[in-house]
C-alpha positions in Angstrom: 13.0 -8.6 20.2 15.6 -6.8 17.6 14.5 -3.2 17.4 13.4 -2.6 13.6 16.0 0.4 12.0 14.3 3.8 10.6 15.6 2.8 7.5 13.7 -0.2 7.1 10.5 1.7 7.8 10.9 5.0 5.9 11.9 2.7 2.8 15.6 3.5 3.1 16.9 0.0 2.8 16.4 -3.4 1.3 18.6 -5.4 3.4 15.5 -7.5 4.7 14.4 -8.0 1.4 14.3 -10.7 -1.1 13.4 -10.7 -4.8 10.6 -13.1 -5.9 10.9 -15.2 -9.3 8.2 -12.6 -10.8 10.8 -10.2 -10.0 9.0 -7.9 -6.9 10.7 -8.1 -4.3 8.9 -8.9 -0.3 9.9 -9.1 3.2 12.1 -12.5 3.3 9.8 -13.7 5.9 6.9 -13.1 4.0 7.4 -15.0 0.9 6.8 -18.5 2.1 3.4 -17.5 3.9 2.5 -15.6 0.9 3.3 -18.4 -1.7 1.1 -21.1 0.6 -1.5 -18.2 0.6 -1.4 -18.2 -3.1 -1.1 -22.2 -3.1 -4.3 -22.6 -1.2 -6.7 -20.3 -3.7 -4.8 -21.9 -6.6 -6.6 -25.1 -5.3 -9.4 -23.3 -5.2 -9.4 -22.0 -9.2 -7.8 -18.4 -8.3 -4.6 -17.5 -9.9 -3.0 -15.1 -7.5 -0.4 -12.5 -9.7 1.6 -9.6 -8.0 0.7 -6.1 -9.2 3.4 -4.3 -6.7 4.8 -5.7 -3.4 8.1 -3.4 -1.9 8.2 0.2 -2.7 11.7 2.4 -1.4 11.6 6.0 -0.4 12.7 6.9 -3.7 10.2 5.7 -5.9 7.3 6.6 -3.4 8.8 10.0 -4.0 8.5 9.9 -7.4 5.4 8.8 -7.8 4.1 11.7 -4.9 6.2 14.4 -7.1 4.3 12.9 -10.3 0.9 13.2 -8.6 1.4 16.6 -6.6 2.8 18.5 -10.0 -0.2 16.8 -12.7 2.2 14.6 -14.5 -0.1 11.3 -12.8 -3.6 11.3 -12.6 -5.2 12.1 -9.2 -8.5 10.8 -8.6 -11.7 11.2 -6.1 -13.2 8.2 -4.1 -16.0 8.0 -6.9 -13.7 7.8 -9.3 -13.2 11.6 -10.7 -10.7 13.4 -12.0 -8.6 15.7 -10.0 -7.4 19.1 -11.3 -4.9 19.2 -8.8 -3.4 22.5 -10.2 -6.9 24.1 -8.8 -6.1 22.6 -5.0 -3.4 24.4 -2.4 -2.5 23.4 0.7 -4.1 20.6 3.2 -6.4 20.2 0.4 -3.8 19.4 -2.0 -2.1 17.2 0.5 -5.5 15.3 1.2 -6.4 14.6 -2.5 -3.0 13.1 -3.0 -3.2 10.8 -0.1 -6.5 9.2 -0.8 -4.6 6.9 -2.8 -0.8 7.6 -2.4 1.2 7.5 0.8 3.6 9.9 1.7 7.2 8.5 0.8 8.8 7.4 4.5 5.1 6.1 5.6 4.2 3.6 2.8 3.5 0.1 4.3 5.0 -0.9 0.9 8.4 0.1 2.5 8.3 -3.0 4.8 7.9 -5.9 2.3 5.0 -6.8 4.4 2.2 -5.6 2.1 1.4 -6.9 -1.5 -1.3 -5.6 -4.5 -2.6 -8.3 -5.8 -5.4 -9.6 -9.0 -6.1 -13.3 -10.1 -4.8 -13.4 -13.5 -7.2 -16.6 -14.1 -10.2 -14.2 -14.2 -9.0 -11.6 -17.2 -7.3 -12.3 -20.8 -3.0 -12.8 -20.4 -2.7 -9.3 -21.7 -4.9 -7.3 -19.1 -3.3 -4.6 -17.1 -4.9 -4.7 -13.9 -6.1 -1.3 -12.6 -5.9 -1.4 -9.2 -9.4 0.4 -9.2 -12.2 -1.1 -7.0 -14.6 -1.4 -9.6 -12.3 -4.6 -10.8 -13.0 -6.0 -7.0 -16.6 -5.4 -6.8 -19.7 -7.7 -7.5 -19.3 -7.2 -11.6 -15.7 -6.9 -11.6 -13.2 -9.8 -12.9 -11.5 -10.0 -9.6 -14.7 -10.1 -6.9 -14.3 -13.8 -6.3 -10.7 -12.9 -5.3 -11.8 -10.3 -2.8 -14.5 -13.3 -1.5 -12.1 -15.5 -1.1 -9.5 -13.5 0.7 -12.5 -12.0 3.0 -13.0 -15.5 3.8 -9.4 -17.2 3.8 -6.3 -14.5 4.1 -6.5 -14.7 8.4 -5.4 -18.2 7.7 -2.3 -17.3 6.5 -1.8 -14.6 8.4 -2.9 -11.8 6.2 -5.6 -9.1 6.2 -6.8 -6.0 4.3 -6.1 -2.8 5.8 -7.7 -0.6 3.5 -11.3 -2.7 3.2 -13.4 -0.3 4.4 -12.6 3.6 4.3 -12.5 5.2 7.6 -11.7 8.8 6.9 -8.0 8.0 5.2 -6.7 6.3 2.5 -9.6 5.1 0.4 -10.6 1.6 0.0 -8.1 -1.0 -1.9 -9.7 -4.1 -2.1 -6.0 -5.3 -3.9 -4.3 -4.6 -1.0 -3.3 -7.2 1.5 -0.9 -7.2 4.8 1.2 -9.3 6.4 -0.4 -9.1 10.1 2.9 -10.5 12.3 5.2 -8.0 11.0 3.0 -5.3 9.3 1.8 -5.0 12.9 5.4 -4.7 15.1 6.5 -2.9 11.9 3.4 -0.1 12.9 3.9 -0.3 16.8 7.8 0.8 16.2 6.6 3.6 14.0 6.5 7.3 15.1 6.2 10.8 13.5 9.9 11.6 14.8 11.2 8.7 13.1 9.5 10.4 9.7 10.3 13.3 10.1 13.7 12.8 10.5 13.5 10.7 7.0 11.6 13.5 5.3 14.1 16.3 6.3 17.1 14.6 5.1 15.0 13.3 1.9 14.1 16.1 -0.4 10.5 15.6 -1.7 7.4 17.8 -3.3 5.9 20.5 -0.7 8.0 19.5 2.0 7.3 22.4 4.1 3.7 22.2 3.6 4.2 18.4 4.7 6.4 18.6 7.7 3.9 21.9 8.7 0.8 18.9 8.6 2.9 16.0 9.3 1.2 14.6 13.0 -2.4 14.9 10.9 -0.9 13.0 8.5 0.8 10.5 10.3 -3.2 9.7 12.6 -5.3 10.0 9.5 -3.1 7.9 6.6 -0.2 6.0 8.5 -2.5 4.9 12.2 -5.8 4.7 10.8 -5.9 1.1 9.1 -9.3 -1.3 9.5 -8.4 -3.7 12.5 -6.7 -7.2 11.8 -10.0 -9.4 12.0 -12.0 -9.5 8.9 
């Protein structure tokens, strides 16, 4: 089996990459089991749209700069508002992550992993939210989140943030490509981050690299398992 480049995994390249007609761009070996995915809950009345599919280092970092310096809202498992300004250290680090990876350790680097909302449930002009209240038993996309408990292992696809388990919270929008998200995991290590991170300038770096093999257990390992 062809050994997977650091680049690939720390978000550094999109050589393995192909962009979608919507304009996101995914794994190239992911788009036809995504698009029969999406083929199969069209049949049944669920219009599957792409919210955000591959993200690079660069923008991961931007969005972690935004988020560590108050520019992006920050928010709590319930749903609260952050004064991030108030937090130092791990804690500031921790509150961050709930929600955000740390650029070089998105699974959005791969191409493997897709947010998703079924744009047959809301008006043309919503703006999904990506919040879980949109997933849950009142929300405009809970017979999405049914139907993927039910179907995605058919197509090879699972949710690896459907339950919290002390590390990122739960994203119900989120769903994974199980073949490669999987080898894609096994080949990755804290070495191969740290490297990235060293030679990639990003927001408290120091404080990062000094908390980096927590990091690396609680928000990169720590997924629910493939089986729904």
């Amino acid at each position: 089996m062809t050994a997977i480049s650091s680049d690939i995994l720390t978000g550094l390249s999109e050589r393995h990459l192909l962009t979608r007609p919507d304009g996101f761009m995914l794994h190239k070996d992911v788009e036809t089991p995504f698009n029969t995915l999406c083929l199969a809950a069209e049949a049944d009345g669920i219009c599957i749209k792409v919210v955000s599919a591959f993200r690079s280092y660069q923008r991961q970092a931007a969005i972690w700069q935004a988020k560590l310096t108050g520019q992006r809202p920050v928010y709590t498992r319930s749903g609260e508002l952050v004064d991030i300004n108030c937090l130092t250290g791990w804690r500031k680090l921790e509150a961050v992550l709930l929600y955000s990876a740390l650029p070089g350790a998105s699974r959005h680097h791969w191409g493997t992993e897709l947010d998703i909302y079924d744009a047959g449930a809301v008006a043309a002009d919503y703006k999904p939210q990506l919040n879980p209240a949109e997933y849950a038993p009142n929300g405009p996309f809970f017979r999405l989140q049914q139907w993927l408990s039910i179907h995605a292992a058919e197509f090879d696809f699972f949710q690896p943030y459907r339950q919290f388990q002390g590390g990122v919270a739960v994203e119900p929008w989120h769903i994974s490509y199980q073949p490669l998200a999987s080898r894609y995991l096994a080949a990755f290590n804290t070495d191969t981050l740290k490297q990235c991170i060293a030679q990639h300038p990003l927001a408290e770096q120091q404080l990062v690299l000094a908390h980096l093999d927590s990091i690396f257990q609680q928000y990169v390992k720590n997924i629910c398992s493939t089986e729904p």
